[in-house]
C-alpha positions as CSV (number, residue, x, y, z in Angstrom):
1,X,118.2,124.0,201.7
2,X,118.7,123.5,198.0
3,X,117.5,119.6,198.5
4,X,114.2,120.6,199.7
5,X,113.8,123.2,197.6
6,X,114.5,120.8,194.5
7,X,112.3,117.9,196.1
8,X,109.6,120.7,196.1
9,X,109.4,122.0,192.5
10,X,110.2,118.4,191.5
11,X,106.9,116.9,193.7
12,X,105.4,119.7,192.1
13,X,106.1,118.9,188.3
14,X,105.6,115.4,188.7
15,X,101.8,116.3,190.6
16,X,100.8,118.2,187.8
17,X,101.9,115.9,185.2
18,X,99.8,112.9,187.4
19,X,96.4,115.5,187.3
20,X,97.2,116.4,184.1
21,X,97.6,113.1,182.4
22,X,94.4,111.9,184.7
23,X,92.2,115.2,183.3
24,X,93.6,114.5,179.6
25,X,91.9,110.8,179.9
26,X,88.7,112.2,181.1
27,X,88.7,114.8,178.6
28,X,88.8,112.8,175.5
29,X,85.8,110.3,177.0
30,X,83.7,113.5,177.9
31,X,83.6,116.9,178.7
32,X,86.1,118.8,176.8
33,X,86.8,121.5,179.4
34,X,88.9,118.7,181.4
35,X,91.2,118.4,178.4
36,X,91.7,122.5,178.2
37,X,92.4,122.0,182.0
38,X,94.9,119.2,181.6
39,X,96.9,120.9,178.8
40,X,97.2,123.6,181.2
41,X,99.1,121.5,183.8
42,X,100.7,119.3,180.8
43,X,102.1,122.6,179.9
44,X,103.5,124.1,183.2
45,X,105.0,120.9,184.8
46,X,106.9,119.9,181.2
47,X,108.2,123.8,181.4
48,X,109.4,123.0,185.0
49,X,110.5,119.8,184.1
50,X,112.9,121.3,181.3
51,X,114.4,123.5,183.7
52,X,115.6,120.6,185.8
53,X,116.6,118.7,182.7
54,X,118.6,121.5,182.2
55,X,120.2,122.2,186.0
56,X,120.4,118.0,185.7
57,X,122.6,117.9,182.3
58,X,124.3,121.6,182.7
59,X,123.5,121.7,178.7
60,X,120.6,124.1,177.4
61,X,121.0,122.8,174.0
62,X,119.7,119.2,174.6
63,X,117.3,117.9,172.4
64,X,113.5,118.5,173.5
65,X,114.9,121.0,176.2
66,X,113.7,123.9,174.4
67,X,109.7,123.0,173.3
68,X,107.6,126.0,173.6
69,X,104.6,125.1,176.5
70,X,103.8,128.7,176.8
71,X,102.0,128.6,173.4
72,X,100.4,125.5,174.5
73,X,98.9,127.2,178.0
74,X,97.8,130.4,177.5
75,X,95.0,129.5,174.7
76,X,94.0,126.0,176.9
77,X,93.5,128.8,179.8
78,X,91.1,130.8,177.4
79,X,89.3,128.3,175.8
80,X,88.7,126.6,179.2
81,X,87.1,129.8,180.8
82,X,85.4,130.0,177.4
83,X,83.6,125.8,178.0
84,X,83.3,126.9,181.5
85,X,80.4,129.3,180.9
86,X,76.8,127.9,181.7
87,X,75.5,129.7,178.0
88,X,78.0,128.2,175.7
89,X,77.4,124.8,174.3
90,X,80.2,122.4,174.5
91,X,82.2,122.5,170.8
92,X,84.9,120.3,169.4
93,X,88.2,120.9,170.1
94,X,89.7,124.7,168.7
95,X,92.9,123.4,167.1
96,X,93.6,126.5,165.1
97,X,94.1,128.3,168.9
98,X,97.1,125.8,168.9
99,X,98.6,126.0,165.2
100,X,101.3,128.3,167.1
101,X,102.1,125.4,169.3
102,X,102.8,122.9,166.6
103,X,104.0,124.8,163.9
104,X,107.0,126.6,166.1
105,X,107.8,123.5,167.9
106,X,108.0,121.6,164.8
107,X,110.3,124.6,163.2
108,X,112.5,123.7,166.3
109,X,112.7,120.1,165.8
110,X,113.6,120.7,161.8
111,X,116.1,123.1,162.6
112,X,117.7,121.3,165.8
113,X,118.1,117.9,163.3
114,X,119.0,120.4,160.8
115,X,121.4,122.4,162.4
116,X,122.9,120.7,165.2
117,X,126.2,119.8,164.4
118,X,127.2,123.5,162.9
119,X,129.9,124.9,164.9
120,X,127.7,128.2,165.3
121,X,124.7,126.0,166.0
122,X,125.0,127.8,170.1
123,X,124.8,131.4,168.2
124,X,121.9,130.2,165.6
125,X,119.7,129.2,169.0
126,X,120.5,132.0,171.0
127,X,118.9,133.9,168.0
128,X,116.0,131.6,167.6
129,X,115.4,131.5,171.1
130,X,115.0,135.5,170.9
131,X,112.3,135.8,168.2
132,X,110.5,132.6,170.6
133,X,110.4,134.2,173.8
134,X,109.9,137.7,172.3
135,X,106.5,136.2,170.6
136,X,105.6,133.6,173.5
137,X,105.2,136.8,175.8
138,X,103.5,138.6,173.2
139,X,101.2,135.2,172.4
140,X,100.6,135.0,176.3
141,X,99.9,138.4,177.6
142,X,96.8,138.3,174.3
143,X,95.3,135.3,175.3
144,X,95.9,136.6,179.3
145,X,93.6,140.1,178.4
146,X,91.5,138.2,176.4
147,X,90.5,135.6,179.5
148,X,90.6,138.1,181.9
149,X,88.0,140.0,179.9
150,X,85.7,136.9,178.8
151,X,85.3,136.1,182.8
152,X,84.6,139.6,183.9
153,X,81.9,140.5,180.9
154,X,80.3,136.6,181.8
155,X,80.3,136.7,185.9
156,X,76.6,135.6,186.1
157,X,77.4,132.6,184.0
158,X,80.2,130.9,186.3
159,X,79.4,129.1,189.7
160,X,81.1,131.0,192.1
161,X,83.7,128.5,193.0
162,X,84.9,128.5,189.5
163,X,84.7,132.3,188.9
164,X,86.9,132.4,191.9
165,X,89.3,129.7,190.5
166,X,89.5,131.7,187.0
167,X,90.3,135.1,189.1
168,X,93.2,133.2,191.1
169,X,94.6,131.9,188.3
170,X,94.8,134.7,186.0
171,X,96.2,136.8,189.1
172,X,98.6,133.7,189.2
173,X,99.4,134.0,185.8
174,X,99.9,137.6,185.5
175,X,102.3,137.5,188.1
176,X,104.6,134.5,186.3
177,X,104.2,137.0,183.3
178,X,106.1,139.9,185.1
179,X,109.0,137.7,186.8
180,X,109.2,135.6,183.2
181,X,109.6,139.0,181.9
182,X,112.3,140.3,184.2
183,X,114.0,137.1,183.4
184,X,114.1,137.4,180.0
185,X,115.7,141.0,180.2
186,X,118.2,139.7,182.5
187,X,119.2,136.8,180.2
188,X,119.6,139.1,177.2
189,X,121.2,142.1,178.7
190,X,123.6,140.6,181.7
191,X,124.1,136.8,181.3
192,X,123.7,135.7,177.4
193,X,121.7,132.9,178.4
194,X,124.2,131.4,180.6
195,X,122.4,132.3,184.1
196,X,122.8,129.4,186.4
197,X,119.8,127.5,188.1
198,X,119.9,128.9,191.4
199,X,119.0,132.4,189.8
200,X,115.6,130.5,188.0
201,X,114.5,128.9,191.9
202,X,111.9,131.9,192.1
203,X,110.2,131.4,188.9
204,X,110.5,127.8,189.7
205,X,109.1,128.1,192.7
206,X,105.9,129.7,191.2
207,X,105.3,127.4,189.2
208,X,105.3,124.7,191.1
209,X,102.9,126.8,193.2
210,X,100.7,127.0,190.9
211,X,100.7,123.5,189.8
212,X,100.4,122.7,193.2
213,X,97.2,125.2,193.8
214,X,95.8,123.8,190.5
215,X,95.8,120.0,191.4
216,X,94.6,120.6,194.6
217,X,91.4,122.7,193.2
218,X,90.7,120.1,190.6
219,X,91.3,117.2,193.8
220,X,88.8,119.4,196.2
221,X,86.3,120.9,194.3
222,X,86.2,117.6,191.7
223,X,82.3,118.0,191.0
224,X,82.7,121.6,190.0
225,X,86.2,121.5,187.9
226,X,84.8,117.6,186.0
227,X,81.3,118.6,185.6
228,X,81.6,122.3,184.3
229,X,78.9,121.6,181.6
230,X,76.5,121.1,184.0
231,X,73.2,123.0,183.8
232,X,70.7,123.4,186.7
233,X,67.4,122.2,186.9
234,X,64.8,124.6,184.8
235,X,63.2,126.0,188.1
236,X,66.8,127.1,189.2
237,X,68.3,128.1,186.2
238,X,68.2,131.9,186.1
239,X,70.3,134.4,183.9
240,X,70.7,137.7,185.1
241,X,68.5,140.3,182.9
242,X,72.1,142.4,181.3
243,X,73.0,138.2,180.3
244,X,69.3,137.4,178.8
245,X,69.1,140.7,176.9
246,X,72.6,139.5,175.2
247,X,70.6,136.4,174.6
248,X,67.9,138.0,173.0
249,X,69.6,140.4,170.8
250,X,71.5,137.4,169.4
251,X,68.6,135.4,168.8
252,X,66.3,138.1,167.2
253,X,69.4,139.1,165.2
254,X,70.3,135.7,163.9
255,X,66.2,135.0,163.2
256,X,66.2,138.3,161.4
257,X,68.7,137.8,159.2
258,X,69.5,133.7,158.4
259,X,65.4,133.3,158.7
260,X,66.3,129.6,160.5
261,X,62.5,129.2,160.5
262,X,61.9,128.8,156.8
263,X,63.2,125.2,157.7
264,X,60.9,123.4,158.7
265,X,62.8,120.8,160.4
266,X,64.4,123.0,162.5
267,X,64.9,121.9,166.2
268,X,65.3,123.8,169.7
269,X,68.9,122.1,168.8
270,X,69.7,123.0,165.7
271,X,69.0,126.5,166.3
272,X,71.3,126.6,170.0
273,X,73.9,125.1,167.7
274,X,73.3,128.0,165.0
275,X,74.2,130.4,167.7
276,X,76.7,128.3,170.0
277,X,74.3,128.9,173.5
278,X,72.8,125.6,175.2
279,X,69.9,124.2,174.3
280,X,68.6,124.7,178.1
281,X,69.6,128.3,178.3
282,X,68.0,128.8,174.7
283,X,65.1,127.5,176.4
284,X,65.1,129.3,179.6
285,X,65.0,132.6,177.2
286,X,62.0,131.7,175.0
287,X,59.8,130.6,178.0
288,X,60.5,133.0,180.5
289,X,61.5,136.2,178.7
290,X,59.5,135.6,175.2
291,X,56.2,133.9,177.4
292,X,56.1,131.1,174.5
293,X,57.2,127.6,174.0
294,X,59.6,126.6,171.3
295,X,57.5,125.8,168.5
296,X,55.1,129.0,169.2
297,X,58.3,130.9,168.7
298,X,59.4,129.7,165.3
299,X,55.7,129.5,164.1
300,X,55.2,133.2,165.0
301,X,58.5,134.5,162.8
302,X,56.8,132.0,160.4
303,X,53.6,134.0,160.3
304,X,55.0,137.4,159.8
305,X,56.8,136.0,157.2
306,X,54.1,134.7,155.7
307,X,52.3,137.8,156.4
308,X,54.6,139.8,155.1
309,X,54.6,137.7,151.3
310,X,50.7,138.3,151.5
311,X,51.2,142.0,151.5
312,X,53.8,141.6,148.7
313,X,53.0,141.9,144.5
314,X,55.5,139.3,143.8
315,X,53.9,136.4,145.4
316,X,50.5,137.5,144.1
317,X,50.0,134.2,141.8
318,X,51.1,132.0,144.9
319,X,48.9,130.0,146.5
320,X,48.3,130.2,150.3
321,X,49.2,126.8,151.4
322,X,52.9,127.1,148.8
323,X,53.5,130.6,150.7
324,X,53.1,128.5,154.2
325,X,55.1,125.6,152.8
326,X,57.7,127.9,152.0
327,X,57.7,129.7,154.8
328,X,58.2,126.6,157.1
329,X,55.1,124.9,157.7
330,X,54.7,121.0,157.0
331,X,50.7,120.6,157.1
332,X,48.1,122.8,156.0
333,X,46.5,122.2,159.6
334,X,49.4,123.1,161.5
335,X,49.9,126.2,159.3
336,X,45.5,127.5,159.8
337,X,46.4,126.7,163.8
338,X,48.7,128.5,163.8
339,X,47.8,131.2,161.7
340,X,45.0,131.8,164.0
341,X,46.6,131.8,167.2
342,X,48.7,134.7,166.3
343,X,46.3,136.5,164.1
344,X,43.2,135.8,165.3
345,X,41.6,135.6,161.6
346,X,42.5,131.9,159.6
347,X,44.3,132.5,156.3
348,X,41.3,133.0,153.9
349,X,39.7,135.5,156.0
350,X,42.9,137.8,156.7
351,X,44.0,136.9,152.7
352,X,40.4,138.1,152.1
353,X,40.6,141.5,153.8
354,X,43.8,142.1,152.5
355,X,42.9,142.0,149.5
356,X,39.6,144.1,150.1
């Protein structure tokens, strides 16, 4: 019974390293939710993995056997849901999310060379492996809320296969977060960290359920999971009004107070960078919900700022065509087009009764 229950969690492990490893290659060539996705499986099967290293040697204070991959799973779980949304734009990769990862692993590997051959080097771990666990469960029920929270406030903005996915998981999660909890009790109060592998099977077990339930999503549903990023043609790209409100708020807010339009080589781009949304869904919000293209949008914050100068004692000795330069415009045509579309007067003539 033990065999097959060994050949399971060890099929398991060695499955999600495969997917893993496969998704970390793909991530680095192109979309970079594939890598958050990989370090997720990277991160489970080398946790399973130690366990067996450790049933296999009978020696919990081997070399390597005690790398944190809890610190390295729950952010790559958040910041995938995070790439996963249709609105955001895809960023470079959020190392600082990780700085927990590499700095308390490298604290390990210092203090194991350090420390190793000290005759109370058992007791010094035992300690260190305390504080660990104490903040990895902290560190991982955090970034657990925090995805939990980021896919219910962003429903609209998942396809429904990977909404579902994010719900299983985090349901999969939370429950290795209660049993990873009772087992940390158990080792500190009862068994001083000298439980023996059989008690671990049912945490084992999970895991290599979900490593199994993982690679076999990412197998199945391979031009959802590989292709998150992808946005829908214009005519079936819709956002929900409570999602294109958010939008707009942001958008009028940032306008408001950065005044991106007093560039004037600003870019449908640049500006959906400024922000973090796709370009597209930037898009989608100025034409459909604003009624104007791109470059009607800027020019009209343009014009009420130029407007607004016009109407203002301090820029009484500029001229009109510095106020539009300033203001954004490039050409003196542009700016009286412009000008008139939103106005229905040209420059001189609304200068004129200004003044008057």
């Amino acid at each position: 019974m033990y065999q097959i229950i060994n050949f399971i969690i060890s099929f398991g492990a060695l499955q999600g390293l495969i997917v893993g490893v496969f998704l970390l290659i793909k991530g680095f060539k192109s979309k970079q939710g594939k890598l958050y996705l990989s370090l997720i499986l990277i991160g489970f099967s080398a946790i399973l993995g130690r366990v067996l290293v450790i049933g296999i040697y009978e020696n919990q204070s081997l070399f390597l056997v005690n790398l944190n991959f809890i610190l390295l799973i729950s952010p790559a779980f958040y910041l995938y849901s995070k790439e996963s949304l249709r609105t955001i734009k895809i960023t470079k990769f959020k190392i600082k999310h990780f700085l927990p990862f590499l700095i308390i692993n490298l604290g390990y590997i210092l203090f194991y060379f350090a420390v190793k051959d000290s005759i109370n080097y058992q007791k010094y771990l035992q300690n260190i492996i305390k504080i660990n666990e104490s903040f990895s469960i902290v560190y991982f029920t955090v970034y657990l809320y925090l995805t939990n929270n980021l896919c219910r406030q962003n429903k609209s903005s998942y396809s429904k296969i990977l909404y579902k996915l994010l719900n299983q998981l985090t349901f999969l999660f939370f429950g290795f977060l209660i049993i990873w909890i009772v087992y940390v009790l158990a080792e500190w109060i009862y068994f001083q960290y000298n439980m023996e592998l059989i008690y671990y099977y049912p945490i084992m077990v999970l895991l290599a359920v979900i490593l199994y339930f993982l690679s076999l999503q990412v197998i199945i549903h391979a031009q959802f999971l590989f292709d998150i990023k992808g946005t829908p043609k214009r005519k079936t790209f819709i956002l929900e009004e409570k999602e294109s409100k958010h939008l707009l708020n942001k958008l009028t807010l940032f306008m408001n107070e950065k005044k991106p339009f007093l560039d004037g080589d600003i870019s449908l781009i640049t500006l959906a960078d400024s922000i973090d949304i796709n370009p597209k869904v930037l898009s989608f919000v100025i034409n459909e919900h604003i009624h104007k293209n791109f470059n009607d949008y800027i020019n009209t914050w343009r014009i009420e700022e130029v407007k607004k100068r016009l109407n203002d004692k301090t820029y009484s000795h500029y001229k009109m065509l510095s106020i539009a330069f300033d203001c954004g415009f490039n050409s003196k045509s542009t700016f009286n087009l412009a000008f008139k579309k939103a106005t229905g007067l040209s420059p001189s003539k609304y200068k004129s009764s200004n003044d008057y």
